[in-house]
N, C-alpha and C positions, 0 to 999 in steps of 0.2 A: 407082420413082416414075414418073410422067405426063410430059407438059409443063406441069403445072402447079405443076412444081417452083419455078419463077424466082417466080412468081404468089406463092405462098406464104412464099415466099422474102423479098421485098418488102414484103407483108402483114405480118411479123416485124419486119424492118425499121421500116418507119413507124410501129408500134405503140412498140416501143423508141423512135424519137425522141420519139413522145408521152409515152411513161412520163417519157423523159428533163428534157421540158419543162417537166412538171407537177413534177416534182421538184428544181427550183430550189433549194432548200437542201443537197442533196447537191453538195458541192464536188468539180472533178475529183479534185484533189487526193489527196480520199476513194478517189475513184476509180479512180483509177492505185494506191494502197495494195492496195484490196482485188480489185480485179480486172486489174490489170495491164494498163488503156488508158482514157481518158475522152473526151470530149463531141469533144477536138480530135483524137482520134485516130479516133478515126468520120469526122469531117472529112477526112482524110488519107488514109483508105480508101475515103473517096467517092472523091473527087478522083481518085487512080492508080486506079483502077478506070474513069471516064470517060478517062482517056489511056490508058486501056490499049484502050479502043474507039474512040482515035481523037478524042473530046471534050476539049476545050482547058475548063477548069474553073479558074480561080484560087480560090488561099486564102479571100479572104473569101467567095468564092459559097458557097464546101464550107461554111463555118461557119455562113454564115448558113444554108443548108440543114438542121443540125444541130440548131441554137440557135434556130430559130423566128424568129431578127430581126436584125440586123447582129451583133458579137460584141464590138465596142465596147460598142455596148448592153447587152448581156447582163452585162458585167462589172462596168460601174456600177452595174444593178442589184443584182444578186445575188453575183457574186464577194465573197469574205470576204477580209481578210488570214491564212494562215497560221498555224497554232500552231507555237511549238516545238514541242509534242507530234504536231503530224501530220509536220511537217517530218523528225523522227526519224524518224516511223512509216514513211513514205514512202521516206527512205530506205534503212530496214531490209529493206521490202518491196522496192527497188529488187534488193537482192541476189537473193531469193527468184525472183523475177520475169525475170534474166538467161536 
């Protein structure tokens, strides 16, 4: 590859937070079940990735970078309460997922 690895890199990146955005009904929850990391764990990967360069980044900057808008916000909107049934799922997958 080039140096236009990082570029492209990035481009993937930003394209997944938009997918992420526009997909407000999909719960991390879901998320962490079926893929084993969601919206706050992109957050968390921002975030030590900017101190790993040396950029001081707090928690809600990284979420809101994720989430498109504070993360307060975000939950009032769109977060659901929980199913039992994802709650099991999650947990089940939690094994999986070790």
């Amino acid at each position: 590859m080039s140096d236009s690895t990082t570029e492209f890199e990035a481009a993937a990146f930003r394209r997944l937070l938009e997918h992420l955005r526009k997909r407000s009904d999909v719960q991390n929850i879901e998320l962490m079940t079926l893929a084993g990391f969601c919206r706050n764990c992109l957050a968390d990967w921002y975030r030590e990735a900017a101190i790993e360069r040396g950029v001081q980044i707090g928690k809600d900057a990284a979420r809101e970078r994720v989430y498109g808008m504070p993360y307060a916000a975000w939950r009032s909107q769109f977060q659901k309460e929980a199913t039992p049934q994802q709650i099991a799922a999650f947990e089940a997958a939690q094994k999986r997922h070790a």
